[in-house]
Structure formats: C-alpha cells, structure tokens
TORTI-350778 format. One record per atom (N, C-alpha, C, O): x, y, z. Coordinates in steps of 0.02 Angstrom, whole numbers, plus 50000, padded with zeros to 5 digits. Atoms other than C-alpha are relative to their C-alpha. Layout:
// TORTI-350778
XYZ
...
//
This chain:
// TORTI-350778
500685001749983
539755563658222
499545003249947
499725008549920
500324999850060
538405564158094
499185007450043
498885008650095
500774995249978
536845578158106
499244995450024
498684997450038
500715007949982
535515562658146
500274999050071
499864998650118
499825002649914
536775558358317
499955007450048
499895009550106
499904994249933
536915573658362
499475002150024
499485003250084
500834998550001
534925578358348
499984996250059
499904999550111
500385005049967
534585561858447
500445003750072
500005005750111
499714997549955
535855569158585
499455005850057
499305006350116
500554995849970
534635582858605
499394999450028
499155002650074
500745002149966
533075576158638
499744999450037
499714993450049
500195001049937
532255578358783
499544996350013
499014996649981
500715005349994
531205564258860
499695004750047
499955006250101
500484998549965
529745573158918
499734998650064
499605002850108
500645005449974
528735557859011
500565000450053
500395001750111
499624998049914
530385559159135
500015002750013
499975002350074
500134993549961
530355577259152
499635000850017
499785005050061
500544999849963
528715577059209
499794996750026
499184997650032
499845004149946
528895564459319
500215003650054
499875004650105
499554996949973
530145573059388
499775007750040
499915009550097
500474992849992
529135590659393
499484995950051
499464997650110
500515000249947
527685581159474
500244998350069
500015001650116
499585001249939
528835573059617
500225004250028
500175003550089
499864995049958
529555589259660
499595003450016
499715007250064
500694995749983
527825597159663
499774997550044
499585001350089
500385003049923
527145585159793
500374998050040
500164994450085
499504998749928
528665586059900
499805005650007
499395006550052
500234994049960
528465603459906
499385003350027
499355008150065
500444996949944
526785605359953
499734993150051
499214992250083
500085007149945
526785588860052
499604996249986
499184996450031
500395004550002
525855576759995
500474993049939
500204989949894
499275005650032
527725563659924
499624993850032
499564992650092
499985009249967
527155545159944
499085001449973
498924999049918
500655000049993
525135549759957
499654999449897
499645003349850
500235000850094
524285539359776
500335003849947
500185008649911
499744996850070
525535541259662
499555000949934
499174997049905
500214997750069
525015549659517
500074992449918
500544989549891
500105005350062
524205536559363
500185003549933
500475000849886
500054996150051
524065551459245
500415005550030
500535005950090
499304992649974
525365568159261
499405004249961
499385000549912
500504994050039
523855582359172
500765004749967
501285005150000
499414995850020
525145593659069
499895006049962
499375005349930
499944996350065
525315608358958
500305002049968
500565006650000
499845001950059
526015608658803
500035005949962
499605006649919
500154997150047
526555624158729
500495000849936
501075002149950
499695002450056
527225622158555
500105007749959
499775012349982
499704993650014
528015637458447
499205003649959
499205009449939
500694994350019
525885641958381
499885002250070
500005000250127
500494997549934
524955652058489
499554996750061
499444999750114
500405003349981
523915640358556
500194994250053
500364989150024
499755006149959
524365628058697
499524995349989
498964997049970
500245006549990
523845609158709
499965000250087
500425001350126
500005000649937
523105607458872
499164999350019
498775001849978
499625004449968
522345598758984
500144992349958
499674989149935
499975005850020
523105583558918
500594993650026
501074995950057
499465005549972
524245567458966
500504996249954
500314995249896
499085003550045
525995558858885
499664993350001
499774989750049
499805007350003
525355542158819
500744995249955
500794989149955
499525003250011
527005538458730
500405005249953
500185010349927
499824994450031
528345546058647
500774997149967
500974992750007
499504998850037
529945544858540
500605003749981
500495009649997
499624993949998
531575554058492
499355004249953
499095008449989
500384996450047
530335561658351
499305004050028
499145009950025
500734995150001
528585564358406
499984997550086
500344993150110
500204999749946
527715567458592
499304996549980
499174997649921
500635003050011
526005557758588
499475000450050
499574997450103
500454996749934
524545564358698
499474995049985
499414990949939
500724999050018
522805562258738
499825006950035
500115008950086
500204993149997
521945579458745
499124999650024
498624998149991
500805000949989
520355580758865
499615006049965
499805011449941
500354993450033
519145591258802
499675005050062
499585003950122
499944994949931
518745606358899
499195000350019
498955002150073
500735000749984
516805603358865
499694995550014
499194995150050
500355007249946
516475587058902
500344993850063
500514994550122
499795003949979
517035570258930
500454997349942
500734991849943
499525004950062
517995566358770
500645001849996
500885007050020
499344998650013
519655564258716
500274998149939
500084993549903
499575000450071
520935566758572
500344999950002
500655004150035
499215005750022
522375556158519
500195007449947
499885009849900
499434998450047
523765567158450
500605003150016
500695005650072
499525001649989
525415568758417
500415005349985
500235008549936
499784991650011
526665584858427
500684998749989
500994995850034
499364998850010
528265586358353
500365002050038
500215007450063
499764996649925
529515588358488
500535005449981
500865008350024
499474996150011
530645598758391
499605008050003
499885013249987
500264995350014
529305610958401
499635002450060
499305007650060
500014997849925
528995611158594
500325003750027
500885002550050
499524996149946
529455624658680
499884999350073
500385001550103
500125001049932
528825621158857
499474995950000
499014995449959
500435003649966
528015608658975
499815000450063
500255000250106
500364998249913
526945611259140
499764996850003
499394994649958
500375004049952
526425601559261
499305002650026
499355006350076
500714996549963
524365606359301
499824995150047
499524997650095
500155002949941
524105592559410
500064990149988
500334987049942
499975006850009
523885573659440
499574995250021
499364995550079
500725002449988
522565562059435
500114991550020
500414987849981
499725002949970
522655548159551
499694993449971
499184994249938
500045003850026
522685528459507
499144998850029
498614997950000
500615002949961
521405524959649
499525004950003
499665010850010
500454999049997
519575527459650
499735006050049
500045006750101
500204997249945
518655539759745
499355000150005
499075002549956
500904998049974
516705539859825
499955008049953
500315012849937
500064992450029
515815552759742
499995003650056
500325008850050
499994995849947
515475559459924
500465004250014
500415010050035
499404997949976
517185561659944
500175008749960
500315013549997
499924995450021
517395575659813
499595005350021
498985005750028
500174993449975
517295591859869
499635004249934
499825004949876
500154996850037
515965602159810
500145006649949
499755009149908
499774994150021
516735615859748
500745002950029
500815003850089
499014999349975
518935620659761
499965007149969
499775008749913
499634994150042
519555638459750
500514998549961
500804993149957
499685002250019
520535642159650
500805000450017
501244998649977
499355000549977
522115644959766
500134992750028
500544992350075
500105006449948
521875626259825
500364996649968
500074992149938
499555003050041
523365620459745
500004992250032
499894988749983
500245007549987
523195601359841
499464996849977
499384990749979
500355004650026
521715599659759
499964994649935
499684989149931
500005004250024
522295596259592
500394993149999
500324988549958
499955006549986
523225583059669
499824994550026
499754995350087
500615005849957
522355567359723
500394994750013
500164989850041
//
C-alpha cells in the first residue's frame, strides 16, 4: 500500500462526527427527535493557539474541512478552509434549529448553566 492510501485511510470525516456528537448530546439531555439540528455550531481547534469558533461544516474532503466562521461582533460571516491534517479537536457548542422562531419566543436573557438553551 502506497503513502497516499494509507493517508486517505486516516481521515476522519468530521461532518459525521459531529453529527454523531450532536445526537448523543440531545439524547442525553433530552431533547432526541425535538427540530433536528439545520446547522451543528462547532469548534475547531487546530495545532495554533487560536481556535475557530463559533462556526459550521459547510463541506469537506479527505484534504481540507470548509467552514463558515460567525463573527463574534456582528452578523457576518467567513468562508474558510482548514487543513484537516492539522486539526486536533472538534466540539460540539450547540445547534441551531431548521425552523423559525417568534421573536417573543426567545428568552430574554439564558444563564449560562442553561445547557438546553443552545439547543433549539
């Protein structure tokens, strides 16, 4: 076997492991079945100092992971793309649901032990 098959052997698909991470997260605090998750929120920390986060898996490859990265000050977001050979870990921060919500509905204000909230 050649050093290229064996690489590809390794590769972890992400976009199913965190699938996978969010499904066991909302079994265990109960809320399995209730608006599956449209977006998985993740973080991304890669062998710099610095984590990628909050951001979401729009596509990905044996080679590269491909995000969008919200910004922490507004409303914008940034397309980019992280070498996966250079990922060392991925977390699940929460999940943001397909369906709509009233603004009423949101709660004014979530501690921050309110781990159901970031799921919707």
């Amino acid at each position: 076997m050649d050093k290229a098959a064996k690489n590809n052997e390794n590769v972890i698909n992400w976009s199913e492991k965190v699938r996978n991470l969010d499904d066991n997260i909302r079994r265990e605090i109960g809320i399995e079945g209730e608006n599956e998750a449209k977006h998985i929120l993740i973080k991304v920390q890669t062998k710099s100092a610095e984590s990628i986060e909050p951001a979401f898996i729009v596509d990905e490859d044996d080679t590269f992971l491909d995000l969008f990265v919200l910004s922490p000050q507004g409303s914008g977001i940034t397309s980019t793309a992280v070498l996966k050979s250079n990922i060392q870990s991925v977390g699940v921060i929460g999940g943001v649901s397909a369906e709509k919500m009233e603004a009423s509905e949101i709660p004014e204000e979530t501690g921050n032990d309110d781990i159901g909230g970031l799921y919707q």
